[in-house]
C-alpha positions, 0 to 999 in steps of 0.5 A: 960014415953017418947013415943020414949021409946015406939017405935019398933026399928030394928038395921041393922049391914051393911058390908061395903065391903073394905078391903084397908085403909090408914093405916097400925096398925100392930093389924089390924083384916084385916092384922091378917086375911091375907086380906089387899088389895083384891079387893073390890066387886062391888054395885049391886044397887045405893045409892039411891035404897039402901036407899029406902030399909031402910025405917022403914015400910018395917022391920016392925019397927017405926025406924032404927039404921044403923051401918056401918063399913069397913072391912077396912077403911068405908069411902075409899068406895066412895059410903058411904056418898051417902048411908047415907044421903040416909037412913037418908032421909027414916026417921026421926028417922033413925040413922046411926053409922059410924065407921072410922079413922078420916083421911078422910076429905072430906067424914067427911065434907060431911056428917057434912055439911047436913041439920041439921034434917039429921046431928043431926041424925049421930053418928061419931065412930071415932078410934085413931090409935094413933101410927100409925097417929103419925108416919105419921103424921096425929095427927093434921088432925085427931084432926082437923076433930073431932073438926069438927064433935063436932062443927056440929049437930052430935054426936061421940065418940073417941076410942082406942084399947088397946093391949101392944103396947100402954102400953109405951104410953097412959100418951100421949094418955090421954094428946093428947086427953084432951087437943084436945077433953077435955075428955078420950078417950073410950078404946076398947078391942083388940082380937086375931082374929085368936082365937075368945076371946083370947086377941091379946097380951100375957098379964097377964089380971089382969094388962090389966084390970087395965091399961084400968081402967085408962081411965074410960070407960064405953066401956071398963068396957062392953067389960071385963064383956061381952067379957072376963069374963061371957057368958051370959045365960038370953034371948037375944032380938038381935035375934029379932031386928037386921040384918046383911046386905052385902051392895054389895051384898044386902044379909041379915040375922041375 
């Protein structure tokens, strides 16, 4: 057995408080929870006593798995790069997951562009907004900047979120993103956030599920069997490896 598989690991979930982005998908959980623009909330520590804090030691644990996610767009908070490369340099075996809409290039180079030990140590969940960057024009950026991280030390995966509006287009979908990134593109479920696991669409389930099969996500196979299907009712270790944390405000619970 490989000793890293031996290792005590703690997942922290970090609230990126920003609600703004630069675009505007009409299934966006900030739109449907009716808070676009509000004001974002200002850091009560820098970037660097942020990442001291995510030291391994100080959570009892050999390394971290950080995931950060913007309420809105993660990286039209300034502060992003800086807290990453951060925590990247607290361990060496810190890993952080940031989601984001592949839009925003000089945050992506930053990061991209760090010495390999850190770089090799990012993981890019990079959504395609596939509507909404072709109506502005974007397609091209965004497959530029994938190509960007695919070429550096990081790693990433592209996904989608399926709701009926996608339904008249995901032929272009698939084309767009074999012939840019040479593979499909992971498919994420699309809830209703004013109704905790209904679907966003009123669509007949038995159709949705076969529409996303096309795509030969693992992602999507996780999310119907977990999200739309069964409640798991075994022991669950989240409890005892993960936190929730609010990078403004510093709060932390589980």
């Amino acid at each position: 057995m490989d000793n890293d598989t031996k290792l005590n690991y703690k997942l922290i979930d970090c609230y990126v408080p920003n609600s703004r982005c630069n675009l505007r998908c009409e299934y966006c959980y900030v739109i449907q929870d009716g808070d676009r623009d509000s004001a974002r909330p200002a850091f009560r520590r820098t970037p660097e006593e942020i990442g001291r804090a995510f030291k391994p030691a100080r959570w009892g644990a050999d390394y971290l798995f950080v995931n950060f996610c913007g309420v809105g767009e993660t990286f039209l908070c300034k502060e992003i790069p800086d807290i990453v490369t951060q925590i990247l340099l607290q361990g060496r075996k810190n890993i952080v997951l940031i989601t984001n809409n592949g839009t925003i290039t000089p945050a992506i180079e930053r990061l991209i562009n760090l010495p390999d030990d850190l770089a090799s140590r990012l993981i890019f969940g990079v959504s395609l907004h596939y509507k909404e960057l072709k109506k502005r024009k974007l397609l091209k950026v965004f497959a530029k900047n994938v190509k960007k991280i695919a070429a550096s030390k990081a790693s990433f995966h592209v996904s989608f979120n399926l709701y009926e509006g996608y339904m008249d287009c995901l032929d272009e979908i698939k084309s767009y993103c074999l012939d840019n990134f040479g593979a499909l593109p992971q498919v994420a479920i699309m809830r209703d956030q004013r109704s905790g696991m209904k679907l966003y669409d009123p669509i007949d389930l038995a159709e949705y599920k076969r529409r996303g099969a096309e795509f030969h996500s693992p992602r999507f196979e996780v999310e119907c069997d977990n999200f739309l299907v069964n409640r798991r009712k075994y022991f669950c270790h989240a409890g005892q490896t993960s936190w929730f944390l609010d990078l403004a405000t510093g709060n932390l619970a589980r």
